[in-house]
PDB file of N, CA, C and O in Angstrom, chain B, residues numbered from 101:
ATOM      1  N   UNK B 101     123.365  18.601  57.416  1.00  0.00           N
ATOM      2  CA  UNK B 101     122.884  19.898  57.826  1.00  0.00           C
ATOM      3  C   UNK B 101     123.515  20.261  59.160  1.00  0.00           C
ATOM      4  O   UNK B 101     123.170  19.519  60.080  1.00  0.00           O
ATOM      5  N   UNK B 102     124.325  21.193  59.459  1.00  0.00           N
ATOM      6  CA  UNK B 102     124.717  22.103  60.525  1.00  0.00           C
ATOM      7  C   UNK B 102     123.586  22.826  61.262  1.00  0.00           C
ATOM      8  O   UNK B 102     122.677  23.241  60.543  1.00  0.00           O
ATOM      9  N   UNK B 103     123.498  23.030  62.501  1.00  0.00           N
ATOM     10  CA  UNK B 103     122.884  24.146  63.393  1.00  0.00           C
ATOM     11  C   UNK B 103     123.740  24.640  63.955  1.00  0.00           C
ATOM     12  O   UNK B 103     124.933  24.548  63.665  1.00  0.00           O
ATOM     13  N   UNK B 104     123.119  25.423  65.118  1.00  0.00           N
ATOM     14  CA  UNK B 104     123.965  26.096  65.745  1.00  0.00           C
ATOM     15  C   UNK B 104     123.318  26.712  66.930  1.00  0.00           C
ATOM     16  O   UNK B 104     122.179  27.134  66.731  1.00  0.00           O
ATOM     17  N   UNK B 105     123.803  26.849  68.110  1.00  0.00           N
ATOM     18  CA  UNK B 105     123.279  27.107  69.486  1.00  0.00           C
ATOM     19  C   UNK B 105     124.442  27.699  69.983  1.00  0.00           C
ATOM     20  O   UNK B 105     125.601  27.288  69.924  1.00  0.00           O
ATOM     21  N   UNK B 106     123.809  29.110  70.673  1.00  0.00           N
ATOM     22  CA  UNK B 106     124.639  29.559  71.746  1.00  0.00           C
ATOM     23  C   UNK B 106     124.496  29.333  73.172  1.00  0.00           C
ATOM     24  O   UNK B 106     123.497  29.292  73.890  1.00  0.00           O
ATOM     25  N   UNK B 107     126.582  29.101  73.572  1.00  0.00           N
ATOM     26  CA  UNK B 107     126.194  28.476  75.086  1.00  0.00           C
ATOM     27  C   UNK B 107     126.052  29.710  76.231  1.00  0.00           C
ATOM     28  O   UNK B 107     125.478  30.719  75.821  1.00  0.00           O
ATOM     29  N   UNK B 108     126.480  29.718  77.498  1.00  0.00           N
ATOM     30  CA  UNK B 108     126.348  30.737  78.472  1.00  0.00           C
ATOM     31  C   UNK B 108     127.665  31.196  78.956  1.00  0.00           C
ATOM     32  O   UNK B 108     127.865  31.794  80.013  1.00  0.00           O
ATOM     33  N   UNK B 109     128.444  30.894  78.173  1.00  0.00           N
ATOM     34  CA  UNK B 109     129.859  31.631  78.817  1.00  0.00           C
ATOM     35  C   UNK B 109     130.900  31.635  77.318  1.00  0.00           C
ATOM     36  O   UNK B 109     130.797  31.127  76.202  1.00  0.00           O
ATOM     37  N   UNK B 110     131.752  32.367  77.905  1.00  0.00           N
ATOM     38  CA  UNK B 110     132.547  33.017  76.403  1.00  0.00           C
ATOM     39  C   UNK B 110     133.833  31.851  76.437  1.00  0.00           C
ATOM     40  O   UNK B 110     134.207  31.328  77.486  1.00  0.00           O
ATOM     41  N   UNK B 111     134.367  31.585  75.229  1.00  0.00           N
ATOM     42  CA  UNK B 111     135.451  30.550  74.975  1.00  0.00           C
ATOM     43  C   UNK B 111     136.399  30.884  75.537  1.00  0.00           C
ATOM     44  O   UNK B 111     136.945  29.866  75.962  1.00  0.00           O
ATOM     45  N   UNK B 112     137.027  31.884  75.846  1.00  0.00           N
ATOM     46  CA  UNK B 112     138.126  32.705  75.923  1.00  0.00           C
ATOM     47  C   UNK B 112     139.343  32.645  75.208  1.00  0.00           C
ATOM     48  O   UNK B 112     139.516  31.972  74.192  1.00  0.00           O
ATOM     49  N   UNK B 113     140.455  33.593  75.935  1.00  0.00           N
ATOM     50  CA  UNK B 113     141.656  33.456  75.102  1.00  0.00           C
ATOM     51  C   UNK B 113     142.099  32.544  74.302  1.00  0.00           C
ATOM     52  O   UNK B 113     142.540  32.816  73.186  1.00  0.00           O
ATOM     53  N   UNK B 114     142.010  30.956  74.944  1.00  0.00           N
ATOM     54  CA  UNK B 114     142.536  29.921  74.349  1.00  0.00           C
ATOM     55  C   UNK B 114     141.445  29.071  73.535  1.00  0.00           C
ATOM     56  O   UNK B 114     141.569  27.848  73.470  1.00  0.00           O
ATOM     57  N   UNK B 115     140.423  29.702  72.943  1.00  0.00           N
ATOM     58  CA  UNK B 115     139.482  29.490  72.074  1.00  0.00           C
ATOM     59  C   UNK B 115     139.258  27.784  72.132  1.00  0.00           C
ATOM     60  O   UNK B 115     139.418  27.037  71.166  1.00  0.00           O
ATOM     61  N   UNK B 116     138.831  27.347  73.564  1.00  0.00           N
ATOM     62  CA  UNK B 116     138.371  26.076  73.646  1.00  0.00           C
ATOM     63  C   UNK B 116     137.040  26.077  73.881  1.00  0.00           C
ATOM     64  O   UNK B 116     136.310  26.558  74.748  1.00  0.00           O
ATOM     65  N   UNK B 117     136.849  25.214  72.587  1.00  0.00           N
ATOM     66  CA  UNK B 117     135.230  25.411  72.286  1.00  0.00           C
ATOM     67  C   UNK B 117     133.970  24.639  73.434  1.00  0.00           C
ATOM     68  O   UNK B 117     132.776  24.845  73.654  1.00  0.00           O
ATOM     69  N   UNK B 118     135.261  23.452  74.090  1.00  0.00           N
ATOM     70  CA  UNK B 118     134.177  22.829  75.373  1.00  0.00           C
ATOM     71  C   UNK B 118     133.972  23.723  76.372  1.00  0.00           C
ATOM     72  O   UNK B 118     133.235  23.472  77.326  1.00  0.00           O
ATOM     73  N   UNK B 119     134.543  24.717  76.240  1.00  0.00           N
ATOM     74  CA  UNK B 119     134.458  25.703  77.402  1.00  0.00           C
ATOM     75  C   UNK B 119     133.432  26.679  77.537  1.00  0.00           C
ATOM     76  O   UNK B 119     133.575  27.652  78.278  1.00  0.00           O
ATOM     77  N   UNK B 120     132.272  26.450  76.776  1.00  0.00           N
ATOM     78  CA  UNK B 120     131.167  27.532  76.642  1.00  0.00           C
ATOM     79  C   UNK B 120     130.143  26.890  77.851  1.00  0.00           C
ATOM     80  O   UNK B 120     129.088  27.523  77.817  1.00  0.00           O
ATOM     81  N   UNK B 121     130.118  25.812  78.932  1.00  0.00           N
ATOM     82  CA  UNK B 121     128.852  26.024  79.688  1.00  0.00           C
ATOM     83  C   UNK B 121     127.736  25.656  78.970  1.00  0.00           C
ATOM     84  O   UNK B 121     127.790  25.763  77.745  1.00  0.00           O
ATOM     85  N   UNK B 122     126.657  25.212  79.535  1.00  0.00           N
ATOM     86  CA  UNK B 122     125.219  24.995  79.458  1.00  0.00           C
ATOM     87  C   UNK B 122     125.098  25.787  77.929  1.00  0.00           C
ATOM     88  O   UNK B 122     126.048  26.459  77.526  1.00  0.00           O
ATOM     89  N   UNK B 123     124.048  25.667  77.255  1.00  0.00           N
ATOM     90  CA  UNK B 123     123.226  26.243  76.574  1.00  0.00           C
ATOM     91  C   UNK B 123     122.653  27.538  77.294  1.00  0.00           C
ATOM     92  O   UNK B 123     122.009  27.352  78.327  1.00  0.00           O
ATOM     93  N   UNK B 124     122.852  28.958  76.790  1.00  0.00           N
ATOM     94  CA  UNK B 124     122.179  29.520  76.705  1.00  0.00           C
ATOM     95  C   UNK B 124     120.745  29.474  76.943  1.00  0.00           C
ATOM     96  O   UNK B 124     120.083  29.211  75.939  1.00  0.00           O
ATOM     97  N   UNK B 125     120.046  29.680  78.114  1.00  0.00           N
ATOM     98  CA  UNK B 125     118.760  29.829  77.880  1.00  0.00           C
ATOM     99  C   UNK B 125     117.782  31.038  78.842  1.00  0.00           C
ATOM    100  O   UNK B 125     117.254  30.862  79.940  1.00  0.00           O
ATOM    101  N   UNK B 126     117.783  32.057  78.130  1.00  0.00           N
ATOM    102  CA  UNK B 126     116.941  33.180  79.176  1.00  0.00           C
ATOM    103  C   UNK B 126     116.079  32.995  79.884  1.00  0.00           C
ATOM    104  O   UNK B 126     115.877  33.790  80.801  1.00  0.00           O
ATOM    105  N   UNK B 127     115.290  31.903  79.703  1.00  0.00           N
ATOM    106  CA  UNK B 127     114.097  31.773  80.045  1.00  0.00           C
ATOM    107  C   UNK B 127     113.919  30.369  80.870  1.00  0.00           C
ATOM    108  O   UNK B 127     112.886  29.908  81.354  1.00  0.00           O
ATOM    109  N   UNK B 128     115.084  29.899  80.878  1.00  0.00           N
ATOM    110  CA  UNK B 128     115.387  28.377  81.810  1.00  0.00           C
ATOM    111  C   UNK B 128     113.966  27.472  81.385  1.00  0.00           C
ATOM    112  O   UNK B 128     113.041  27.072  82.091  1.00  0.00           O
ATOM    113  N   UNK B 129     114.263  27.323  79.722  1.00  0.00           N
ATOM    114  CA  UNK B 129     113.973  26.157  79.372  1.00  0.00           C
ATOM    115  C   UNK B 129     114.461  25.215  78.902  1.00  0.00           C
ATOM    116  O   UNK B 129     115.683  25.226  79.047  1.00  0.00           O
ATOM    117  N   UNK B 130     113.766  23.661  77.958  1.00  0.00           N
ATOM    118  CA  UNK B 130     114.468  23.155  77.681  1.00  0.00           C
ATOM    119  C   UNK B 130     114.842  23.197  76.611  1.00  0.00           C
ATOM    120  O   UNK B 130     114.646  24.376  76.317  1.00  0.00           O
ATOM    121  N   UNK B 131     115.414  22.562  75.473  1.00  0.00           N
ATOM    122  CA  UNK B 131     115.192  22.587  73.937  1.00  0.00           C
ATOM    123  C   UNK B 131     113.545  22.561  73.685  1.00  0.00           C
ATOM    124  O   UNK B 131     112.723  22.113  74.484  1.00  0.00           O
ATOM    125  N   UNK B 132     113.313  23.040  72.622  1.00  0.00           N
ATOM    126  CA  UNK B 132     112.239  22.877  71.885  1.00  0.00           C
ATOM    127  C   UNK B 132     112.500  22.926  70.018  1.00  0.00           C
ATOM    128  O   UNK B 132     113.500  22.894  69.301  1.00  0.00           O
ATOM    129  N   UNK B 133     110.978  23.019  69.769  1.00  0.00           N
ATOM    130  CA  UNK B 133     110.980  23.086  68.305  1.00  0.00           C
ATOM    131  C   UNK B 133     110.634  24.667  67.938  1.00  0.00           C
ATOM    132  O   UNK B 133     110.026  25.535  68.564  1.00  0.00           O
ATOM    133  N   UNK B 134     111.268  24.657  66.691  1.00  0.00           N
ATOM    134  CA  UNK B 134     110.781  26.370  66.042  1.00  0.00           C
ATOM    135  C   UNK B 134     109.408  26.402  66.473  1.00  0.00           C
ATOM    136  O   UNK B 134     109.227  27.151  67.433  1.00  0.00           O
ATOM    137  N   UNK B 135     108.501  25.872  66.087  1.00  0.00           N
ATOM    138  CA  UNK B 135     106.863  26.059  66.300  1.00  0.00           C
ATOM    139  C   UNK B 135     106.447  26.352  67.742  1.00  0.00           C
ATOM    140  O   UNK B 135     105.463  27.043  68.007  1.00  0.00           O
ATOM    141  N   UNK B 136     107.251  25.789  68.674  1.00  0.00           N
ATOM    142  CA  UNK B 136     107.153  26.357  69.967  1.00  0.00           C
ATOM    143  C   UNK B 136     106.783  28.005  70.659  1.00  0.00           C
ATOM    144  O   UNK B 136     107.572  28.950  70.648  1.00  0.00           O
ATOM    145  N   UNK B 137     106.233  28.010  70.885  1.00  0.00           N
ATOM    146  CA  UNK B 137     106.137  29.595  71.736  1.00  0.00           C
ATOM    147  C   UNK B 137     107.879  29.671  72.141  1.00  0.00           C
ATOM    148  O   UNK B 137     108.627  28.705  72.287  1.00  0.00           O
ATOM    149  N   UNK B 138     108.158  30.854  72.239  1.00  0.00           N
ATOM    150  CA  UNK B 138     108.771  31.300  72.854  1.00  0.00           C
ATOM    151  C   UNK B 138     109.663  30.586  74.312  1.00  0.00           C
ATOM    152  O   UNK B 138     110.758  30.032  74.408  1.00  0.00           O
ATOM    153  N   UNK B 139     108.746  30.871  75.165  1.00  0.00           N
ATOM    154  CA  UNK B 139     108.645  30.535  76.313  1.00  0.00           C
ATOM    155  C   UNK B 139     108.828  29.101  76.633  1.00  0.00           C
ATOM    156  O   UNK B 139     109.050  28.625  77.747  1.00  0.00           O
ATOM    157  N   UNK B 140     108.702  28.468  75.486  1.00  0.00           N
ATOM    158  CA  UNK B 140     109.370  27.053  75.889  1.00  0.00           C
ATOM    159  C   UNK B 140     109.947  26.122  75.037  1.00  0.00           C
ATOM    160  O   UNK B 140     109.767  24.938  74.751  1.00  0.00           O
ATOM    161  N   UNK B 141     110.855  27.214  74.650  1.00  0.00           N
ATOM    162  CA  UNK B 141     112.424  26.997  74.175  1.00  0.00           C
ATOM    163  C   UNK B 141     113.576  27.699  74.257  1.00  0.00           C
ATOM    164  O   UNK B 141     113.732  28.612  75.068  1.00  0.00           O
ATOM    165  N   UNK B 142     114.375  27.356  73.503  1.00  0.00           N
ATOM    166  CA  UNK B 142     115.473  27.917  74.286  1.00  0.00           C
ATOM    167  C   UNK B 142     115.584  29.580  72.881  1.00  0.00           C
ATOM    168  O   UNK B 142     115.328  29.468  71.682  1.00  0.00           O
ATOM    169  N   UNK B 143     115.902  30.542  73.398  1.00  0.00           N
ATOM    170  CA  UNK B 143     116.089  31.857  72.302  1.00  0.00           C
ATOM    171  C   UNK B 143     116.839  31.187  71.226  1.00  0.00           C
ATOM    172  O   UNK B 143     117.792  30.464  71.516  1.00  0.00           O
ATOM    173  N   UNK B 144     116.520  31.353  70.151  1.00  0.00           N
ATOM    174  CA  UNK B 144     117.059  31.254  69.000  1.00  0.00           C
ATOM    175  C   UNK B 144     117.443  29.579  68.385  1.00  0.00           C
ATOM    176  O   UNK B 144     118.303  29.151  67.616  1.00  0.00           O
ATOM    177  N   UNK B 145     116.408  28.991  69.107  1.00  0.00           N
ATOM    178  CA  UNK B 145     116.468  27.726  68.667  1.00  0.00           C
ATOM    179  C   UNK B 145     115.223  27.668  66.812  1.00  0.00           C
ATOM    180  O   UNK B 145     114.171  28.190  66.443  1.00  0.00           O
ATOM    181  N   UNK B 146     115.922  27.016  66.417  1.00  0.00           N
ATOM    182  CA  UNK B 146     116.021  26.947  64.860  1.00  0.00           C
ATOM    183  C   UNK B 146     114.912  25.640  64.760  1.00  0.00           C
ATOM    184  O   UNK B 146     114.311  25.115  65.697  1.00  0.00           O
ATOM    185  N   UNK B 147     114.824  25.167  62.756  1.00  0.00           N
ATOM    186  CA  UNK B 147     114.122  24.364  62.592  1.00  0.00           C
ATOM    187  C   UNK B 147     115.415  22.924  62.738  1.00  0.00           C
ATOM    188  O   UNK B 147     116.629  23.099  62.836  1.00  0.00           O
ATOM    189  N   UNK B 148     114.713  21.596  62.713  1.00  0.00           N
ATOM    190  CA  UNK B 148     115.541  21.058  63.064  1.00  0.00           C
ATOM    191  C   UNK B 148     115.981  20.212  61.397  1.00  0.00           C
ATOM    192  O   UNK B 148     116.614  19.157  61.381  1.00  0.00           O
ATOM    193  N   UNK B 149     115.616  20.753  60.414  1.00  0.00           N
ATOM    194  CA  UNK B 149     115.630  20.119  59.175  1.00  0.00           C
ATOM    195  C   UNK B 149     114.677  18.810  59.194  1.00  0.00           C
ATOM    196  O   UNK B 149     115.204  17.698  59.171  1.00  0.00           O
ATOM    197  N   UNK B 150     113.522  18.925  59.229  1.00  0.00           N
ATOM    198  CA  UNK B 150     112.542  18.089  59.148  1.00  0.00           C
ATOM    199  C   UNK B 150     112.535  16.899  60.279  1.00  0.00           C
ATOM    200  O   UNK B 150     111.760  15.946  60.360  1.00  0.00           O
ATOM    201  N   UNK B 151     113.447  17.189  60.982  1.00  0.00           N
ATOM    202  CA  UNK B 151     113.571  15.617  62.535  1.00  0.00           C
ATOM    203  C   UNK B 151     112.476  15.600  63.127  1.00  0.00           C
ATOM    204  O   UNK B 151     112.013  14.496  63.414  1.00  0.00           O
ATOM    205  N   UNK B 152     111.626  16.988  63.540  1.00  0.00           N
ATOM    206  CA  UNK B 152     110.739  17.287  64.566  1.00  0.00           C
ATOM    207  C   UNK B 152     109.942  15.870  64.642  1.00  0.00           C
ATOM    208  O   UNK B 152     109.189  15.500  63.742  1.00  0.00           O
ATOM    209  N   UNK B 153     110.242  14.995  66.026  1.00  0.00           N
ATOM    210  CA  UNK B 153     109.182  14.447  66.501  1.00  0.00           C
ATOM    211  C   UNK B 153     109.673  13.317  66.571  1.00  0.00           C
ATOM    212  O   UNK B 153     109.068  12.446  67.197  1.00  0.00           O
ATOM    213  N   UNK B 154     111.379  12.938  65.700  1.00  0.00           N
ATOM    214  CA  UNK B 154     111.800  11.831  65.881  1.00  0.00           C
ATOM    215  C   UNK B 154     112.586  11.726  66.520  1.00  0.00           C
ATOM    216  O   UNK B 154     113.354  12.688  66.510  1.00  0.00           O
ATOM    217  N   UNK B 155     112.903  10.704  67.363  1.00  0.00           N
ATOM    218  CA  UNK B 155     113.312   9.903  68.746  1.00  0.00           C
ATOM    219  C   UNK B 155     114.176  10.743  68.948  1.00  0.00           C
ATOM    220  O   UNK B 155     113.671  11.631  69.636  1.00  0.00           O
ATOM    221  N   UNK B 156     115.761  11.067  68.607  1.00  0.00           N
ATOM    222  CA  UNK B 156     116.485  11.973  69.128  1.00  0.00           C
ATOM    223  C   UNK B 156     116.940  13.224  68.490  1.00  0.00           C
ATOM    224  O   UNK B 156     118.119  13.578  68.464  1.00  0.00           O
ATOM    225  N   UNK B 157     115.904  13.910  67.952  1.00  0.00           N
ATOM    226  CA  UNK B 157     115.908  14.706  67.701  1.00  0.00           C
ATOM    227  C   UNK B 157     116.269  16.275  68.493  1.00  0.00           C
ATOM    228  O   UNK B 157     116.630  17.378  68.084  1.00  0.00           O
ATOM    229  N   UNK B 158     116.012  15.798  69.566  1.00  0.00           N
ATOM    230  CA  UNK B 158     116.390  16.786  70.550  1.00  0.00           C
ATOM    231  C   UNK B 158     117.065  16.155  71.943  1.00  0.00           C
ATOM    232  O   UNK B 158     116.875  16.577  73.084  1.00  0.00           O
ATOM    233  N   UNK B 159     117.621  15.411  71.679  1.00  0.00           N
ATOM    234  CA  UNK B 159     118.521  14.953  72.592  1.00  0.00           C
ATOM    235  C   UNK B 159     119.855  15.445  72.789  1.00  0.00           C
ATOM    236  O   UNK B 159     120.798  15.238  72.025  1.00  0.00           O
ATOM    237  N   UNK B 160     119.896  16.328  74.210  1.00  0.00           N
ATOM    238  CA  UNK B 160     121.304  16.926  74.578  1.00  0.00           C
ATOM    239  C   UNK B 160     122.627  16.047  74.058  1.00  0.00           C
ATOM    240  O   UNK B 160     122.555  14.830  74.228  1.00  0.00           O
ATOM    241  N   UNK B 161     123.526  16.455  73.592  1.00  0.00           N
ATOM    242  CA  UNK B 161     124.516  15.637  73.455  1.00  0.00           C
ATOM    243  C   UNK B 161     124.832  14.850  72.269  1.00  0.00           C
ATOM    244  O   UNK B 161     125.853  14.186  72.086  1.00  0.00           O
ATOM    245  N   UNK B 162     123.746  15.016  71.411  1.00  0.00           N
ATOM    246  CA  UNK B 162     123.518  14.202  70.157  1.00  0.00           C
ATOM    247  C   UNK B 162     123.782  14.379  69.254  1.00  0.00           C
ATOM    248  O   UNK B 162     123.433  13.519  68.445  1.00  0.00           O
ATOM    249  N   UNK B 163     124.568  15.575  68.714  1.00  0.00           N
ATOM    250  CA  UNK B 163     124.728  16.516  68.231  1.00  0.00           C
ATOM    251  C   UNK B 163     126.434  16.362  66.942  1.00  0.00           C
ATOM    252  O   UNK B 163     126.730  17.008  65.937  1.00  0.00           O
ATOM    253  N   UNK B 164     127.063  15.345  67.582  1.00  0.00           N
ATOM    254  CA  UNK B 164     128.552  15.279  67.275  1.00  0.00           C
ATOM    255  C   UNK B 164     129.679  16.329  67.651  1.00  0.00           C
ATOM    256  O   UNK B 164     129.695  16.898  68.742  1.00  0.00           O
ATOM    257  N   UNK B 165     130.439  16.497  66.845  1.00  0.00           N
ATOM    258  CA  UNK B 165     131.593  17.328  67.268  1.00  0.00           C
ATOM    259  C   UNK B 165     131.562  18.653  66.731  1.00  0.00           C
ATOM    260  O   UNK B 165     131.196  18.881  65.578  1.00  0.00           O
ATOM    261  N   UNK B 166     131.916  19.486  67.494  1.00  0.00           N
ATOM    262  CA  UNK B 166     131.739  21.044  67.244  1.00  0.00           C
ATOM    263  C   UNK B 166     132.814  21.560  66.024  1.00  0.00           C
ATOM    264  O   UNK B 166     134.038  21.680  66.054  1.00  0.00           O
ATOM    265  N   UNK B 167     131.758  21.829  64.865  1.00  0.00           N
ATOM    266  CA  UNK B 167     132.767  21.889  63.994  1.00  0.00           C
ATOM    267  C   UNK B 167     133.346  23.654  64.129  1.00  0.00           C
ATOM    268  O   UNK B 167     134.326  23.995  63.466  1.00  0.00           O
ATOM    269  N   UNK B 168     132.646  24.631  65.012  1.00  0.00           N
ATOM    270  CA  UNK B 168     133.414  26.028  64.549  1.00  0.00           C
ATOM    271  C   UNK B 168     132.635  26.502  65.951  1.00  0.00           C
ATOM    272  O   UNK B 168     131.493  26.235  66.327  1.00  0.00           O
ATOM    273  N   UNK B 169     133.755  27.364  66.627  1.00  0.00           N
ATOM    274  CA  UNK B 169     133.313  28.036  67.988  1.00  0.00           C
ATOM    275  C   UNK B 169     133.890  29.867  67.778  1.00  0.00           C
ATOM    276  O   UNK B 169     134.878  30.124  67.089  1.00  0.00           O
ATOM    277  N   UNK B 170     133.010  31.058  68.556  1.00  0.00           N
ATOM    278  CA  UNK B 170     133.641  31.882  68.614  1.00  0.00           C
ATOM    279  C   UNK B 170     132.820  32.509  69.792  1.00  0.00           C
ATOM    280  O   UNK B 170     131.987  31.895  70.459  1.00  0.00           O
ATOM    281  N   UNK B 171     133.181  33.838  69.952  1.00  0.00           N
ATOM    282  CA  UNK B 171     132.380  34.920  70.842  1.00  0.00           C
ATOM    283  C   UNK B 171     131.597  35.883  70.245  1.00  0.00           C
ATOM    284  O   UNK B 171     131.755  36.597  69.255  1.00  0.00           O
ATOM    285  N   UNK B 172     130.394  35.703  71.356  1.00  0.00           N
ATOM    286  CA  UNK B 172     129.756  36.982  70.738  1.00  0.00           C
ATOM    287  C   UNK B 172     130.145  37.951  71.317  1.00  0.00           C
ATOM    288  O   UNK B 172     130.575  37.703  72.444  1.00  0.00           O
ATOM    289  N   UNK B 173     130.190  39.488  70.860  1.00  0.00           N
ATOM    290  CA  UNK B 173     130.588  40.666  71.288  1.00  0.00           C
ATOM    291  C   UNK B 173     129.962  42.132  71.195  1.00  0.00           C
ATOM    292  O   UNK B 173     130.061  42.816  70.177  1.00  0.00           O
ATOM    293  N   UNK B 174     129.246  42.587  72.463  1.00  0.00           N
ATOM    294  CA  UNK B 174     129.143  43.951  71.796  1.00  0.00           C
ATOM    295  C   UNK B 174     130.024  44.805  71.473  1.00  0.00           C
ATOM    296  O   UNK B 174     130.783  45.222  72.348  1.00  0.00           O
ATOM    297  N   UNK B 175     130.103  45.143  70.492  1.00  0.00           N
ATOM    298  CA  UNK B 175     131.397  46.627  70.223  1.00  0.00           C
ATOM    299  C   UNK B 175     130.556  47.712  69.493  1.00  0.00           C
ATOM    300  O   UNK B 175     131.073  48.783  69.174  1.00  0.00           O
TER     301      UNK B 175
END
């Protein structure tokens, strides 16, 4: 199963995907779970495919290798 999280800065020209910065988070929290309020998680954090509650389930970094990066854009 894939997720997906947006970070706080744009890839740019040379579409290097380590180059997005921190996680995204409006509200300067940490990860959480879908069931979470709002307020203490990060916007648009998802379900985790049934992990919720196990050991690294939400562990920064845990994640493997970024299989697809782009920008978001208003136009």
């Amino acid at each position: 199963m894939l997720g997906f999280h947006i970070h706080s800065l744009s890839i740019g020209a040379n579409h290097n995907c380590t180059a997005g910065g921190a996680h995204f988070s409006r509200f300067n929290t940490s990860h959480g779970m879908s069931r979470d309020p709002i307020m203490q998680r990060h916007v648009g954090d998802i379900d985790d495919g049934g992990h919720i509650g196990k050991g690294e389930s939400s562990t920064t970094g845990n994640v493997g290798l970024r299989t697809a990066c782009g920008t978001i854009l208003l136009i």
